[in-house]
C-alpha positions in Angstrom: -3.1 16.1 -18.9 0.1 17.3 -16.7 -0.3 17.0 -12.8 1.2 16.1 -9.9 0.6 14.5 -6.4 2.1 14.0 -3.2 3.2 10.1 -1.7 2.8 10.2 2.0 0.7 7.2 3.9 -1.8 7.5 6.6 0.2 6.4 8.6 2.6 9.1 8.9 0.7 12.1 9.2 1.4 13.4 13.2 -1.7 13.2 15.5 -2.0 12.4 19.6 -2.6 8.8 19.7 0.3 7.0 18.3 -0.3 6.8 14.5 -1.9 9.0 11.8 -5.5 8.0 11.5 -8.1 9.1 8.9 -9.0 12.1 11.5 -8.1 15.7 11.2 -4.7 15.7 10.3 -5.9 13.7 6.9 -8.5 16.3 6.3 -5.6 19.4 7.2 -3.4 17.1 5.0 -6.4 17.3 1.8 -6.5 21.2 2.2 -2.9 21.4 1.8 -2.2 19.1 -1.0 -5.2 21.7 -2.9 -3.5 25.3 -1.7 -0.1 23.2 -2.9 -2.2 22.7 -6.6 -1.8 19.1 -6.5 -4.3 16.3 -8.2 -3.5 13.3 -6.5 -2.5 12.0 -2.9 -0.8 8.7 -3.6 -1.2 6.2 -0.2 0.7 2.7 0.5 -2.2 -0.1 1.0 -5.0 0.9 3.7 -5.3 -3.5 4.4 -4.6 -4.7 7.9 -0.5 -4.7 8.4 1.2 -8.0 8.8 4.4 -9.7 9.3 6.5 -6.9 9.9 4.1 -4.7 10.4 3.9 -4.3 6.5 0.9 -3.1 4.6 2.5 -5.0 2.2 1.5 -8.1 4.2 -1.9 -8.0 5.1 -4.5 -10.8 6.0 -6.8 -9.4 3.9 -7.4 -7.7 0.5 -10.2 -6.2 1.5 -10.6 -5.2 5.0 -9.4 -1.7 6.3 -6.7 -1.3 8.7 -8.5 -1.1 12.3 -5.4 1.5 13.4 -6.7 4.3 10.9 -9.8 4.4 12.6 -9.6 8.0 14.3 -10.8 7.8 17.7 -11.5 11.0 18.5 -14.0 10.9 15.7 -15.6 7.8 18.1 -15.8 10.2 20.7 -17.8 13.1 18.7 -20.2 10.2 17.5 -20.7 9.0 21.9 -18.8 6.0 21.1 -15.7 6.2 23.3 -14.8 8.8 26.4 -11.8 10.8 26.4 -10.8 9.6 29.3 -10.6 6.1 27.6 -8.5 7.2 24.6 -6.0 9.2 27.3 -5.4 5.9 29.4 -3.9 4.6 26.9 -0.2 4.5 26.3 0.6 5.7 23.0 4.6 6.0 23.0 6.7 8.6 23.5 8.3 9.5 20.4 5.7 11.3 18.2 7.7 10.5 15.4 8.0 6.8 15.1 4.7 4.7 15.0 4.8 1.6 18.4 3.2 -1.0 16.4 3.2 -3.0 19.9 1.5 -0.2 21.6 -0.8 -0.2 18.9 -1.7 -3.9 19.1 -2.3 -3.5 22.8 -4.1 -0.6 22.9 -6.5 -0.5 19.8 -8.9 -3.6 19.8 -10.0 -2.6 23.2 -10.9 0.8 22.8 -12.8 -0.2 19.6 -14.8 -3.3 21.8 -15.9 0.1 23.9 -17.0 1.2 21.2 -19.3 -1.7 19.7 -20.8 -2.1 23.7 -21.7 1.3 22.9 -22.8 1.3 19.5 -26.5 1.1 18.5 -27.5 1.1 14.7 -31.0 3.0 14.9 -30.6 3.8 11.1 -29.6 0.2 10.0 -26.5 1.8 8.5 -24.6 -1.1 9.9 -26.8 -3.8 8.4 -26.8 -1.8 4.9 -22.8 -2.4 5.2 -22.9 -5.7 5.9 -25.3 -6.6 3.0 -23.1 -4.4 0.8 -20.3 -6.0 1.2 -21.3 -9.7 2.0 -19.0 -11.5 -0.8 -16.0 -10.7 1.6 -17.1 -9.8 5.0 -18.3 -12.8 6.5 -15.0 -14.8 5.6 -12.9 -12.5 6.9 -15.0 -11.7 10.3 -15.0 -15.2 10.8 -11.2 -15.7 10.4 -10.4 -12.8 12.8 -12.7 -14.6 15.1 -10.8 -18.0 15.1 -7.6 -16.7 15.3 -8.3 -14.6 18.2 -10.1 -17.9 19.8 -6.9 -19.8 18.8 -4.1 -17.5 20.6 -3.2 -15.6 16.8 -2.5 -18.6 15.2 -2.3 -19.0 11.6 -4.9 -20.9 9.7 -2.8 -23.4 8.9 -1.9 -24.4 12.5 -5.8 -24.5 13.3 -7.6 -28.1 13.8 -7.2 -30.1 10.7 -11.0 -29.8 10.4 -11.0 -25.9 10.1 -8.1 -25.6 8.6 -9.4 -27.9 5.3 -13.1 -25.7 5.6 -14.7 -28.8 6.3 -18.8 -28.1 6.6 -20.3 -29.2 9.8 -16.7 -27.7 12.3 -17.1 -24.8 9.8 -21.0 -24.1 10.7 -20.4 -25.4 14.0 -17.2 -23.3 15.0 -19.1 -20.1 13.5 -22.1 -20.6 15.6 -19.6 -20.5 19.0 -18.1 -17.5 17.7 -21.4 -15.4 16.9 -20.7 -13.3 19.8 -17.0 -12.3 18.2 -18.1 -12.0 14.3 -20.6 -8.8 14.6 -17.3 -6.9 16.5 -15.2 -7.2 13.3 -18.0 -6.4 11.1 -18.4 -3.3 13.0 -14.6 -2.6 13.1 -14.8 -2.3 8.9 -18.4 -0.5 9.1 -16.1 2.5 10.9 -12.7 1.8 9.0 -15.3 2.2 5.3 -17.6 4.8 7.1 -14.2 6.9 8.0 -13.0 6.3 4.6 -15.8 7.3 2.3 -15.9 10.6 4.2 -12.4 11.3 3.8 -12.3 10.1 0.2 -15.5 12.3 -0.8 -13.6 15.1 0.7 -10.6 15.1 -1.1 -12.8 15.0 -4.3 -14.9 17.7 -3.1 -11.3 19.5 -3.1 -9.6 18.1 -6.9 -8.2 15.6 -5.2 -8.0 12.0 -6.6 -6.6 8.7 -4.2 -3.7 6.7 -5.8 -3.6 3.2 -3.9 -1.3 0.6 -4.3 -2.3 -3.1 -4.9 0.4 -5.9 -4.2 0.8 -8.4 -6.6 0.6 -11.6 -3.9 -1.0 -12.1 -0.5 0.7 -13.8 2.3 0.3 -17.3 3.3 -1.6 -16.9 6.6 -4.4 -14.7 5.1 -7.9 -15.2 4.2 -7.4 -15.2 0.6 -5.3 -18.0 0.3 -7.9 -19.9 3.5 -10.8 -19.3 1.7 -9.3 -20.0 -2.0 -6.4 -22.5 -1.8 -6.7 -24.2 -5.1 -5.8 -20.5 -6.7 -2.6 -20.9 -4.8 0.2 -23.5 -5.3 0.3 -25.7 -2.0 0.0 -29.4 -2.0 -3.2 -31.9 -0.4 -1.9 -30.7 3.0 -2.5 -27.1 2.0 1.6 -26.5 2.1 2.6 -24.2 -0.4 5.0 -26.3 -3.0 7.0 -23.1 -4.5 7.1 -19.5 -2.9 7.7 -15.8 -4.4 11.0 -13.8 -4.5 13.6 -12.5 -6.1 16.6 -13.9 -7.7 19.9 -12.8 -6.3 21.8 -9.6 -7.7 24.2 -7.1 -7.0 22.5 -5.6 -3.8 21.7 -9.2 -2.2 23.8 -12.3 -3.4 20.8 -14.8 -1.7 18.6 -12.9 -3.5 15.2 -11.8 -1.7 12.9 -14.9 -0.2 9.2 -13.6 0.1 7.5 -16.7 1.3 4.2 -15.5 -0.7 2.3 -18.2 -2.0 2.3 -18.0 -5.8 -0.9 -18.6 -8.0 -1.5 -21.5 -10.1 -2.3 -18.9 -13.3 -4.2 -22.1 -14.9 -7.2 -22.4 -12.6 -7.3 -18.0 -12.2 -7.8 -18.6 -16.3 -10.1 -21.7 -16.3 -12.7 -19.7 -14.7 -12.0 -15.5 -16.5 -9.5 -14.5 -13.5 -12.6 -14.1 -11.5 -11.0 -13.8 -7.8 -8.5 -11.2 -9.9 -11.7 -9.2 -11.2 -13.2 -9.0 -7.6 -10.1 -8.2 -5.8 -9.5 -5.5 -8.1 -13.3 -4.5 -8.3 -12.5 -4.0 -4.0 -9.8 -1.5 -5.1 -11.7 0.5 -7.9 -14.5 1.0 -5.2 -11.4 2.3 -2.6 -9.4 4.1 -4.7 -9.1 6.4 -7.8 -6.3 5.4 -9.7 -4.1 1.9 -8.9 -0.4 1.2 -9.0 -0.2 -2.7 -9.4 2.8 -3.5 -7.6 5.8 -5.8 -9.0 3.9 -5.4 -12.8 6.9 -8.0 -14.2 5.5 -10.9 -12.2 2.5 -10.9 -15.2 4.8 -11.6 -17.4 7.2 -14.0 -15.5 7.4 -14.6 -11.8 10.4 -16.3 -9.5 9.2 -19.4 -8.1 11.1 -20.5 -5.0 11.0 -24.1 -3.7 9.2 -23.9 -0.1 11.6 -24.7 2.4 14.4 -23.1 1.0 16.6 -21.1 3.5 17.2 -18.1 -0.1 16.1 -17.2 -3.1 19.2 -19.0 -5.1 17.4 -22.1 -6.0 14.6 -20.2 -7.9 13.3 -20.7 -11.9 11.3 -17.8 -13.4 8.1 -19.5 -14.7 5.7 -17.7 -17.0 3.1 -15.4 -15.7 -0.4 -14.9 -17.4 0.6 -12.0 -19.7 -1.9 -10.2 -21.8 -4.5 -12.8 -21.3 -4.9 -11.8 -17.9 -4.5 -7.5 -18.5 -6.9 -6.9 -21.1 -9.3 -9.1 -18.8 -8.7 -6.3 -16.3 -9.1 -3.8 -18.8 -12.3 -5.5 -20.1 -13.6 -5.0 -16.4 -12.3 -1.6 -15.5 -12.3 0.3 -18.7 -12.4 3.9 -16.8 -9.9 2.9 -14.2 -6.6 4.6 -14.4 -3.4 2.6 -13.5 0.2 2.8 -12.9 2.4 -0.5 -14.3 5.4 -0.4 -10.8 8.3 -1.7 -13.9 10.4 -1.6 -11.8 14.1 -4.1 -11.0 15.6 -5.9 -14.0 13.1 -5.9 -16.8 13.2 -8.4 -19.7 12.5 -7.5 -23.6 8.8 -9.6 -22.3 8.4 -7.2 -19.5 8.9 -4.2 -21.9 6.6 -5.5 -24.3 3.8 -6.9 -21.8 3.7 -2.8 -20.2 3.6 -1.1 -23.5 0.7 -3.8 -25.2 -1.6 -2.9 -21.9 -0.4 0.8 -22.4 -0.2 1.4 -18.6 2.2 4.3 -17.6 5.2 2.7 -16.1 7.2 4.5 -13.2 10.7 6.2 -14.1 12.7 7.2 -10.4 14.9 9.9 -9.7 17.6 8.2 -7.7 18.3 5.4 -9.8 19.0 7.6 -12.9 22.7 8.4 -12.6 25.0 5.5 -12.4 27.0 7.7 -14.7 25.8 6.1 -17.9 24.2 9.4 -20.2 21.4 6.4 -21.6 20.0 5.5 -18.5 16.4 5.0 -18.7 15.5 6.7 -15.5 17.0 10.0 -17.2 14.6 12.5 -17.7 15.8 13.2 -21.6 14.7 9.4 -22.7 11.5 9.7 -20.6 8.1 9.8 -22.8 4.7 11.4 -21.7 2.9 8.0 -20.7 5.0 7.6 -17.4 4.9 8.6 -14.2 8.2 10.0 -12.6 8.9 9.5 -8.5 11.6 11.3 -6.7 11.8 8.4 -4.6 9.3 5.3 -3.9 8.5 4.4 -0.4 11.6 1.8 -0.7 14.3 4.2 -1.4 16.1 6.8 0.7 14.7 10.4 0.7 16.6 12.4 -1.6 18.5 14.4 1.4 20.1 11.0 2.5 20.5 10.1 -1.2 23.1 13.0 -1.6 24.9 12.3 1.2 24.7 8.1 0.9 24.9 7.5 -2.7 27.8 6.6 -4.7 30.0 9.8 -5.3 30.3 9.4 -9.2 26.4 9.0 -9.1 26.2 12.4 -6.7 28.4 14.5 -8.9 26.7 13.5 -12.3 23.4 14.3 -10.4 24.4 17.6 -9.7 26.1 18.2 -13.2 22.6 17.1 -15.2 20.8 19.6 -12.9 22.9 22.4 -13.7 24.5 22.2 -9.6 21.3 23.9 -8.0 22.0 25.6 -5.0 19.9 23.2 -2.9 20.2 19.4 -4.4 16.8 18.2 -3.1 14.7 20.9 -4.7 16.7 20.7 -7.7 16.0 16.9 -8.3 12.2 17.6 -6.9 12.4 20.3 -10.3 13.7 18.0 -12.2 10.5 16.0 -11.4 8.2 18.3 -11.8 9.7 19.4 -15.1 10.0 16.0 -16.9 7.4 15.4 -19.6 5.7 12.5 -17.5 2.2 13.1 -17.8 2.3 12.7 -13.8 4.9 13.6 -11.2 5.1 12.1 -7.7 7.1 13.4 -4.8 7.6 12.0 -1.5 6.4 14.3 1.1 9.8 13.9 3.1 11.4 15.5 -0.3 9.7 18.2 0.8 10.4 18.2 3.5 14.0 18.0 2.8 14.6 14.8 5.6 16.9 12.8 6.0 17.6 8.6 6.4 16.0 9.2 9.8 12.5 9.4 7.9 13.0 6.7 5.4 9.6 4.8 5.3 11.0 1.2 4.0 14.3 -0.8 4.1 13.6 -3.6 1.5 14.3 -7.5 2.4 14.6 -6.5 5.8 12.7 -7.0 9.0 13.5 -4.4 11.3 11.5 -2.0 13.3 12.7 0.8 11.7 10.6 0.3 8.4 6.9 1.8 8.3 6.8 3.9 11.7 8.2 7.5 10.3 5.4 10.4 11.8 5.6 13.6 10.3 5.8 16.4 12.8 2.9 18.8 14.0 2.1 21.7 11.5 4.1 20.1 9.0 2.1 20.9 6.0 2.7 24.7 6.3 0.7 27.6 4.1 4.7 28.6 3.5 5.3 25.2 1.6 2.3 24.7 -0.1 2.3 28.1 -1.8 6.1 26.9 -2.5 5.2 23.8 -4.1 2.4 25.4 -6.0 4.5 27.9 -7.4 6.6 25.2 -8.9 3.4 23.1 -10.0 1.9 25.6 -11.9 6.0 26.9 -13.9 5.7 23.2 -15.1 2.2 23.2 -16.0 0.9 20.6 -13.4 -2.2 22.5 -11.9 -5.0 24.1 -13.0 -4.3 27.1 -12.5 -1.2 26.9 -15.0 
């Protein structure tokens, strides 16, 4: 079946108190998305953010990121004042997300909360039972590292750090009074969630998450599970993930992701796989697994190393460990992300599992009429993107982009009076089963709202806001009128 959806994040949707939340901007956001006749709103990962404020790069693959929570929410359920939420600095440019304001600002309005908070209809307890095979790891890290100044796991006492039993039941029983606060931080972030989830369905519309391939090395996951993860007896990772070097970066791309030892994820039926995947089934409704090749071979990079030169592909687990995941989630949908330099194995390893792969607008015309990312060679089981969260919005790309690539872009469109809506046709009309477009396409905005910069660290990737009233009736009866001419809605 045809359809289409919209890739914006949480994140970026406008509201008063210094990043989109899961309040009523993401409900305003669900109504529009249905007058605009689309089926799917396609989000980055909803985990804590991490080193670089990524969502990428979160200490957790299950926990919710504590800065959706929507405050003023808090205050219709008695939880928080108003006058709390407006003492807070929140920045001053509504269209760039503070991360540091965030940090500074968030965990204490939410400890406000908790003082506040009494569970007279053991909803709270009913959470934490329901969720007990990764809530009380996680509460517990949060705990120690807050006790320990933020450091990582692997700079806490040697005792800790190796999950030795009596400091382990010892440590936790000093930091009972931290570990219900994070539990009740995730009861709101899933309490929040299911409601805004059950609304978009109550609207025809389905939740595309994303799901990265590795965790970072100060998480819980690789605390709470290091002999899934290559690191030595000191709990050092031996090899790291990357990317080997290439046209666009001669050092390559140097991740620092611990990689996993496939062997012991087989020995036991990919078990920690199944349940970090069973986390995401129960979030979302359809899953992009992000950097598919590393299943069939992943670039191992010797820890230490100052780039990604002196990496060796080594062989991932391959079908073995996809029809496992098939074998588990029979009804789940999913995206393959196939995307970078893919091998005759790649190729093969995506069309054996039969997941759609992604085909994207902007890298389709390097002037070569058999580029794959050309919407003649495309076939129905793919899903085309204007542009991923990585790449420019298509107004930038027209001005930025090679000129040869810019005038054969404008040639295959027929030269469309307005170059973003022509390529966001071109989309739309491709016979991909499902169509994607980034909501800055339609916005028609520029590099200033580019969401990512990849390999880079800067603090312009993950803050763009949308502005107030952005989702207009205007737009979404545009957008629908293009839906349905390409048979992507129901009402087609």
């Amino acid at each position: 079946m045809r359809a289409s959806g919209i890739l914006m994040h949480i994140t970026s949707l406008p509201g008063p108190y210094g990043v989109g939340t899961m309040g009523k901007e993401a409900y305003q956001f669900i109504d529009f998305l249905h007058k605009a006749g689309q089926r799917y709103w396609q989000v980055l990962p909803l985990t804590p953010t991490g080193y670089g404020d990524s969502p990428y790069q979160s200490c957790s693959t299950y926990a919710g990121n504590h800065y959706l929570i929507d405050l003023d929410t808090l205050v219709e359920e008695g939880l928080l004042l108003p006058e709390e939420i407006a003492a807070c600095n929140w920045g001053d440019d509504p269209h760039r997300v503070d991360f540091g304001l965030l940090f500074q600002n968030r965990m204490g309005l939410l400890r406000k909360a908790f003082a506040r908070y009494r569970d007279t209809d053991e909803a709270f307890a009913k959470f934490r039972a329901r969720n007990d095979s990764w809530l009380p790891e996680y509460v517990y890290y949060m705990a120690m590292k807050e006790h320990l100044g933020g450091k990582p796991w692997y700079e806490w006492p040697d005792e800790l750090k190796h999950r030795e039993t009596n400091a382990f039941n010892e440590s936790r029983r000093e930091l009972a009074h931290e570990i219900p606060f994070h539990c009740f931080v995730q009861f709101l972030f899933h309490r929040q969630w299911n409601a805004l989830r059950e609304y978009a369905h109550s609207k025809g519309i389905s939740i595309i998450g994303d799901v990265p391939i590795y965790v970072p090395y100060d998480s819980v996951d690789v605390w709470a599970n290091p002999h899934l993860f290559c690191l030595d007896e000191t709990l050092t990772p031996t090899a790291v993930a990357g990317c080997p070097p290439d046209g666009f970066n001669e050092d390559g791309q140097l991740w620092g992701n611990p990689l996993y030892r496939w062997d012991v994820h087989k020995k036991d039926g990919y078990k920690w796989w199944l349940q970090r995947l069973g986390g995401a089934v129960a979030r979302y409704d359809m899953l992009r697994i992000d950097h598919f090749r590393g299943f069939a071979d992943f670039y191992a990079v010797p820890f230490g190393a100052e780039n990604a030169r002196s990496g060796v592909w080594e062989p991932g687990p391959g079908l073995d460990f996809l029809r496992a995941v098939q074998k588990a989630f029979p009804e789940t949908p999913m995206i393959a992300e196939d995307l970078g330099f893919l091998t005759p194995a790649v190729r093969k390893l995506r069309e054996d599992s039969g997941y759609p792969g992604m085909k994207v607008l902007e890298f389709a015309f390097d002037a070569d009429s058999n580029n794959e990312y050309l919407p003649h060679t495309y076939r129905a089981n793919t899903v085309c993107y204007t542009g991923t969260h990585d790449n420019m919005p298509l107004k930038q790309w027209f001005r930025e982009a090679d000129e040869k690539a810019v005038d054969f872009a404008l040639d295959y469109m027929g030269q469309p009076e307005n170059p973003v809506w022509g390529m966001i046709r071109l989309c739309m009309a491709s016979v991909s089963d499902l169509a994607v477009v980034q909501m800055q396409d339609y916005l028609e905005l520029g590099g200033e709202a580019r969401m990512n910069f990849p390999g880079t660290c800067s603090g312009n990737n993950w803050v763009w806001r949308a502005s107030p009233h952005f989702a207009s009736d205007a737009l979404a009866k545009k957008i629908s009128k293009l839906t349905q001419t390409y048979g992507r809605s129901d009402a087609s």
